[in-house]
Steps between C-alpha positions, in 0.01 A plus 500: 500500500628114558095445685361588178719329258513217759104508489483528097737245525279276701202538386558533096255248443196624625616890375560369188150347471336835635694686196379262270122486612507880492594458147270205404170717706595841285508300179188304546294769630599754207333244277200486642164614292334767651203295553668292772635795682161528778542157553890456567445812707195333678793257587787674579238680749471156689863406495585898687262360721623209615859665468347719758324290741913292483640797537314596828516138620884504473468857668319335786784219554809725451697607817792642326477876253557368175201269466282733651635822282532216179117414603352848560626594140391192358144599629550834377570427140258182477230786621576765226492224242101359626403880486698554196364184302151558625521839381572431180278220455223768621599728200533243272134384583386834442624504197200226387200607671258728307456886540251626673235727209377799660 
């Protein structure tokens, strides 16, 4: 229990800044228009990636367990959110081209 106060302790800086961009992302991206939602999620697509492509780099350089196990679910999570987002730019697409008349 002291190694984690002494860490909170330590590093309150950077976990307060985490806590508030958390807030700050949530709050900007619940007012976004609908309209802009494909293209935000066209980006957040290319930021997983390159969170993924760090992720295996650091992976590649680690020698102790914690980076690697800290990379491998890094890569995990930045992988479900490019298949999530480009799912659900794929339905959103759909939802403008034309029907098909029989």
């Amino acid at each position: 229990m002291d190694d984690v106060l002494r860490f909170i302790y330590e590093y309150r800086n950077e976990i307060f800044i985490i806590i508030l961009s958390v807030f700050l992302g949530i709050e900007v991206i619940s007012h976004v228009p609908a309209v802009l939602h494909t293209p935000l999620m066209s980006g957040a697509n290319a930021i997983h990636g390159v969170v993924i492509i760090g992720s295996i780099i650091v992976m590649g350089h680690a020698h102790e367990t914690l980076p690697k196990v800290l990379g491998f679910i890094a890569v995990i999570l930045g992988t479900l959110n490019v298949v999530g987002g480009f799912v659900v730019t794929d339905r959103m697409l759909e939802m403008f081209r034309k029907k098909k008349s029989k």
